[in-house]
DSSP file (Angstrom, degrees, kcal/mol; ACC not computed):
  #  RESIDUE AA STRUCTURE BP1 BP2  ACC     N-H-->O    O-->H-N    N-H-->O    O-->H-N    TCO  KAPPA ALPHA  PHI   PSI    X-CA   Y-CA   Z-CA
    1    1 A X              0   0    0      0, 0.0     2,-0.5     0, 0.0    40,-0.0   0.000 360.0 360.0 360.0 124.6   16.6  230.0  202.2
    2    2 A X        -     0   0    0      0, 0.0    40,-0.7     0, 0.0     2,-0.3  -0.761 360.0-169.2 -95.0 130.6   16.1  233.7  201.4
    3    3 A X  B     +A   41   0A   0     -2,-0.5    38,-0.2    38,-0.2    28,-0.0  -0.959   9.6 170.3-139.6 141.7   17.5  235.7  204.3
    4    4 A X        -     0   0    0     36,-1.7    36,-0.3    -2,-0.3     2,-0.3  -0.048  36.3 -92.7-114.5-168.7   17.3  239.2  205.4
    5    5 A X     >  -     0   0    0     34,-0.2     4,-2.0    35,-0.0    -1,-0.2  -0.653  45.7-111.3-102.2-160.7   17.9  241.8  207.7
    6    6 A X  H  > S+     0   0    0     32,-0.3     4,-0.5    -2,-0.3    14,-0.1   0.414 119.3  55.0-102.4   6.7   14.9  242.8  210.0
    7    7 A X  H  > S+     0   0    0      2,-0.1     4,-1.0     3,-0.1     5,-0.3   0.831 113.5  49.2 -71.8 -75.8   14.4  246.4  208.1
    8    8 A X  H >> S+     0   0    0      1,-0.3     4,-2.6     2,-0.2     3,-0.9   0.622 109.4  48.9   0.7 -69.9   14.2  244.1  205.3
    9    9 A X  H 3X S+     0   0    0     -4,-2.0     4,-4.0     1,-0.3     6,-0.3   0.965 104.6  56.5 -55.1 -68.2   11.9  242.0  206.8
   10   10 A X  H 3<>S+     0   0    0     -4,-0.5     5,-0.8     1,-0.2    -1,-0.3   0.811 108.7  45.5 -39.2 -32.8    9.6  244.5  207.9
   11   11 A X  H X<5S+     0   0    0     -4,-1.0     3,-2.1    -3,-0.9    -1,-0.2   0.897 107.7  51.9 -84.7 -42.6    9.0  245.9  204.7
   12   12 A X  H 3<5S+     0   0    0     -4,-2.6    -2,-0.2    -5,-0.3    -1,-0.1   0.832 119.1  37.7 -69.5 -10.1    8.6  243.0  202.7
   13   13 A X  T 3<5S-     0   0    0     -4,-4.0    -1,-0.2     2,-0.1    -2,-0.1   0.139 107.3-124.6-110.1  27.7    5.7  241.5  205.5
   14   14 A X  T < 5 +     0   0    0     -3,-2.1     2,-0.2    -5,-0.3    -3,-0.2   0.852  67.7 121.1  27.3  50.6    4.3  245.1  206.0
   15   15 A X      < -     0   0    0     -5,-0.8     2,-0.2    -6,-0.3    -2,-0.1  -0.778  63.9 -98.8-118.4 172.8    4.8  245.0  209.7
   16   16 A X     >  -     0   0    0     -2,-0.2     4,-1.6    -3,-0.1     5,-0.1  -0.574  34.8-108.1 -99.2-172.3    6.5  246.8  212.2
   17   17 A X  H  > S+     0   0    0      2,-0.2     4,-3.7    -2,-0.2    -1,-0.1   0.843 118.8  53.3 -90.1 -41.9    9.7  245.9  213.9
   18   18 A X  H >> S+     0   0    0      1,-0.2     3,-6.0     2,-0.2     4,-1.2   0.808 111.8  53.3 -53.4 -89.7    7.5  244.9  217.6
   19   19 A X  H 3> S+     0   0    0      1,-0.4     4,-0.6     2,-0.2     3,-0.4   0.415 107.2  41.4  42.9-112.8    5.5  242.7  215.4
   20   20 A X  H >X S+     0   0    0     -4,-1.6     4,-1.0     1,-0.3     3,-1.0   0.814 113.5  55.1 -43.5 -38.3    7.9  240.7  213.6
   21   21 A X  H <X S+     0   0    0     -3,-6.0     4,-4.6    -4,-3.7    -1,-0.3   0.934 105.7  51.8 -80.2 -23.4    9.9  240.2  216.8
   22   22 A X  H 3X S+     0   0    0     -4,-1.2     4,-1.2    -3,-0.4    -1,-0.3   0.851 114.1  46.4 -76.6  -2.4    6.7  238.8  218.7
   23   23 A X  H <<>S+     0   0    0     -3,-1.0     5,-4.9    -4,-0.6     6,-2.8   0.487 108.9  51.7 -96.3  11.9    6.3  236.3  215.7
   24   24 A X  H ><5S+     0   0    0     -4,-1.0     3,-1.4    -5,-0.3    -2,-0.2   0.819 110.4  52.7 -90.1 -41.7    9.8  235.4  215.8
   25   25 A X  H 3<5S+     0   0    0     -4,-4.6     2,-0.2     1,-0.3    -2,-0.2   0.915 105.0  51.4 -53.3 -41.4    9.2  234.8  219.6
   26   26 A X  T 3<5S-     0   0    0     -4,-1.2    -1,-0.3    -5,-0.2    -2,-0.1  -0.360 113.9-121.3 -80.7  42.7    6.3  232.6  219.0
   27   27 A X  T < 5S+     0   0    0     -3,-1.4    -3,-0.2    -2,-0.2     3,-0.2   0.690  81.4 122.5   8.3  62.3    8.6  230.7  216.7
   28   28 A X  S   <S+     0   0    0     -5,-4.9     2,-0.2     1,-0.3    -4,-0.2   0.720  73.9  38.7-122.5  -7.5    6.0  231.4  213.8
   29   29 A X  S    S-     0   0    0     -6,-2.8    -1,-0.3    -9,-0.2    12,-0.2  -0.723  94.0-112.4-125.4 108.8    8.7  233.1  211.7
   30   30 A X        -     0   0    0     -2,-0.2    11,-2.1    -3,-0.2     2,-0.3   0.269  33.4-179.2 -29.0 124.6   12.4  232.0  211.4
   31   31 A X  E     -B   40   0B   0      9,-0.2     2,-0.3    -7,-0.1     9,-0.2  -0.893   6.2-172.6-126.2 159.3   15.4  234.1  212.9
   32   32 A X  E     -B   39   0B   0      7,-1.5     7,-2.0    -2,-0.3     2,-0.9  -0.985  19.8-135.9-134.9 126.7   19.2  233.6  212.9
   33   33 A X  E     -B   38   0B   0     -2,-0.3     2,-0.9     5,-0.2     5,-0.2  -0.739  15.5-175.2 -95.3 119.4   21.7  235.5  214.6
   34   34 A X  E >   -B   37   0B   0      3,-2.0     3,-3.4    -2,-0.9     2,-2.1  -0.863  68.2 -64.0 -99.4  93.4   24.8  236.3  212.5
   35   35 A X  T 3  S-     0   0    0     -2,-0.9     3,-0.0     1,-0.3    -2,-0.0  -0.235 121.8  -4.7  67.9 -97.6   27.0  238.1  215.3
   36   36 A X  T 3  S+     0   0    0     -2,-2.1    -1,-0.3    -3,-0.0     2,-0.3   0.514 125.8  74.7-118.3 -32.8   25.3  241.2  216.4
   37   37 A X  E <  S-B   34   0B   0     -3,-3.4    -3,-2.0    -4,-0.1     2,-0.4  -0.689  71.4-121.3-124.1-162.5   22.6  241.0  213.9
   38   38 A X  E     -B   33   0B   0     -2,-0.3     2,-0.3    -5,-0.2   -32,-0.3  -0.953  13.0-158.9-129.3 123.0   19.4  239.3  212.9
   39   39 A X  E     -B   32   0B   0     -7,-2.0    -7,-1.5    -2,-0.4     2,-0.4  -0.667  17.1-153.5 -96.6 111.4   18.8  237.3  209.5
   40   40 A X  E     -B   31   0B   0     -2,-0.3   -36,-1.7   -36,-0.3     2,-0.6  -0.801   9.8-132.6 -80.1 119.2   15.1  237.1  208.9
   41   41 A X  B     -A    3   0A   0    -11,-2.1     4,-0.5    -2,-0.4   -38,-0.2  -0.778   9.1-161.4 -89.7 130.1   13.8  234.0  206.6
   42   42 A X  S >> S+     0   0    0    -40,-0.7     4,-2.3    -2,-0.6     3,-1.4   0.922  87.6  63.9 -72.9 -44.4   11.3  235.3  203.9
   43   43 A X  H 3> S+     0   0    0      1,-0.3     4,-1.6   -41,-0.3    -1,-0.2   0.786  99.8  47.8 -28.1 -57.3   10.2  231.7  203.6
   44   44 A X  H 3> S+     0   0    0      1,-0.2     4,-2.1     2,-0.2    -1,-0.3   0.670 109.1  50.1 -71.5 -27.0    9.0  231.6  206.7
   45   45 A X  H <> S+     0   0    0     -3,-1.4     4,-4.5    -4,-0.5     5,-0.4   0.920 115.9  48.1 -71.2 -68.9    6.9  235.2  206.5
   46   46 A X  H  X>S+     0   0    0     -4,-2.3     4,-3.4     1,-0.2     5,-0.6   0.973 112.9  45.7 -39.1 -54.0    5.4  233.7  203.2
   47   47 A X  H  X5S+     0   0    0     -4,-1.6     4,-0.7     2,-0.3     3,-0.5   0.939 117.1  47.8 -43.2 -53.5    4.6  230.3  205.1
   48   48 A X  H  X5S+     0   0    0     -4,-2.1     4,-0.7     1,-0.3     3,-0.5   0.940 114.3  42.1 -49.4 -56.8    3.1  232.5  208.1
   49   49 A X  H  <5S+     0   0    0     -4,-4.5    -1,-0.3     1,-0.2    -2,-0.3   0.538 110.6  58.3 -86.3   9.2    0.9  234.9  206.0
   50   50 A X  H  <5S+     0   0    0     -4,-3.4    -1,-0.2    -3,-0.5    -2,-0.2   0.486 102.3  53.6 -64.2 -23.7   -0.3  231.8  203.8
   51   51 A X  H  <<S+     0   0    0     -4,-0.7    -2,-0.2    -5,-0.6    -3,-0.1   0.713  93.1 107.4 -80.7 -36.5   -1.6  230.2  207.2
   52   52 A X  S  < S-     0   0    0     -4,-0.7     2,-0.5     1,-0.2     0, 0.0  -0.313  77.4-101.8 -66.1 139.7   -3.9  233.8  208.0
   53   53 A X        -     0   0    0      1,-0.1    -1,-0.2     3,-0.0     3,-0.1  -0.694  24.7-114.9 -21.8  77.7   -7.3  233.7  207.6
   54   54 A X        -     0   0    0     -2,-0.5     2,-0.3     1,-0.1    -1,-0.1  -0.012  41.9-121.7  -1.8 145.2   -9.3  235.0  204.6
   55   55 A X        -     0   0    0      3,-0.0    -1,-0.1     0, 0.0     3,-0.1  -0.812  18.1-112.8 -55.2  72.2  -11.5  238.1  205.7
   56   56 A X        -     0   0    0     -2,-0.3     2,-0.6     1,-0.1    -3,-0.0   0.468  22.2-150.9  52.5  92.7  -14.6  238.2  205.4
   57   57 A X        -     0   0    0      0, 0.0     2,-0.1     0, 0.0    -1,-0.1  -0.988  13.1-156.8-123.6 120.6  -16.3  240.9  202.8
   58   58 A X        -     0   0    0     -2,-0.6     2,-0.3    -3,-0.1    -3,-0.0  -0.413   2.7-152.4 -56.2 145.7  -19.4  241.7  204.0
   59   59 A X        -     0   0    0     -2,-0.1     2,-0.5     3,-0.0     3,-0.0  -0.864  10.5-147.8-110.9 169.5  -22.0  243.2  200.8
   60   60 A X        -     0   0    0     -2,-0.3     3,-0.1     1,-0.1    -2,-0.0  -0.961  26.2-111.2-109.5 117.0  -25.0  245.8  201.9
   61   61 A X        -     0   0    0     -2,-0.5     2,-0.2     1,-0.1    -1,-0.1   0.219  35.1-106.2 -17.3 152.6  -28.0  245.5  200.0
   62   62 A X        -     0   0    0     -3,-0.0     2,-0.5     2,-0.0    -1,-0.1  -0.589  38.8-121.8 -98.5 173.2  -28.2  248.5  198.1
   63   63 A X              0   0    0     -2,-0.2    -3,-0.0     1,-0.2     0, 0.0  -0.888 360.0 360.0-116.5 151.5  -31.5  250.6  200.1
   64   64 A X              0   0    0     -2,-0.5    -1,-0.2     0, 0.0    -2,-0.0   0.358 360.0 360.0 108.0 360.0  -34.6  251.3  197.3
Protein backbone atom coordinates (compact mmCIF):
# COMPACT_ATOMS: atom_id res chain seq x y z
CA UNK A 1 0.00 0.00 0.00
CA UNK A 2 1.54 3.32 -1.12
CA UNK A 3 0.34 5.98 1.26
CA UNK A 4 0.46 9.62 1.34
CA UNK A 5 -0.44 12.80 2.66
CA UNK A 6 -3.46 14.60 1.08
CA UNK A 7 -1.12 17.50 -0.56
CA UNK A 8 0.46 14.45 -1.91
CA UNK A 9 -2.54 13.10 -2.98
CA UNK A 10 -3.79 15.91 -4.67
CA UNK A 11 -1.03 16.31 -6.86
CA UNK A 12 -0.50 12.99 -7.94
CA UNK A 13 -4.55 12.58 -9.03
CA UNK A 14 -4.56 16.24 -10.29
CA UNK A 15 -7.48 17.30 -8.11
CA UNK A 16 -8.21 19.62 -5.60
CA UNK A 17 -8.28 19.00 -1.91
CA UNK A 18 -12.66 19.30 -1.93
CA UNK A 19 -12.47 16.76 -4.57
CA UNK A 20 -10.46 14.09 -3.08
CA UNK A 21 -12.26 14.48 0.21
CA UNK A 22 -15.78 13.96 -1.57
CA UNK A 23 -14.27 10.71 -3.13
CA UNK A 24 -12.87 9.65 0.11
CA UNK A 25 -16.47 10.25 1.37
CA UNK A 26 -18.03 8.10 -1.24
CA UNK A 27 -15.58 5.47 -0.16
CA UNK A 28 -14.26 5.43 -3.80
CA UNK A 29 -10.72 6.29 -2.65
CA UNK A 30 -9.04 4.89 0.54
CA UNK A 31 -8.15 7.18 3.71
CA UNK A 32 -6.52 6.44 7.03
CA UNK A 33 -6.14 8.59 9.88
CA UNK A 34 -2.68 8.51 11.51
CA UNK A 35 -3.38 10.87 14.61
CA UNK A 36 -4.20 14.35 13.39
CA UNK A 37 -3.55 13.53 9.80
CA UNK A 38 -4.76 11.82 6.69
CA UNK A 39 -2.79 8.98 4.77
CA UNK A 40 -4.10 8.85 1.23
CA UNK A 41 -3.79 5.29 -0.72
CA UNK A 42 -2.33 5.85 -4.28
CA UNK A 43 -3.75 2.41 -5.11
CA UNK A 44 -6.89 3.36 -4.65
CA UNK A 45 -6.63 6.80 -6.88
CA UNK A 46 -5.07 4.51 -9.63
CA UNK A 47 -8.05 1.86 -9.13
CA UNK A 48 -10.65 4.98 -9.18
CA UNK A 49 -9.27 6.80 -12.36
CA UNK A 50 -8.92 3.29 -14.11
CA UNK A 51 -12.81 2.84 -13.51
CA UNK A 52 -13.48 6.62 -15.48
CA UNK A 53 -14.86 6.65 -18.64
CA UNK A 54 -12.96 7.15 -21.90
CA UNK A 55 -14.09 10.52 -23.62
CA UNK A 56 -15.31 10.71 -26.49
CA UNK A 57 -13.12 12.61 -29.43
CA UNK A 58 -15.36 13.94 -31.64
CA UNK A 59 -13.58 14.56 -35.59
CA UNK A 60 -15.18 17.57 -37.88
CA UNK A 61 -15.08 16.93 -41.40
CA UNK A 62 -12.73 19.23 -42.84
CA UNK A 63 -15.37 22.07 -44.87
CA UNK A 64 -14.32 22.08 -49.00
Amino acid sequence: MRRVTVKEACAYARMGKSRLFELIAAEKIDAYKDGRSTLVDLNSIDRYQAKLPKRAVRRVAAAG
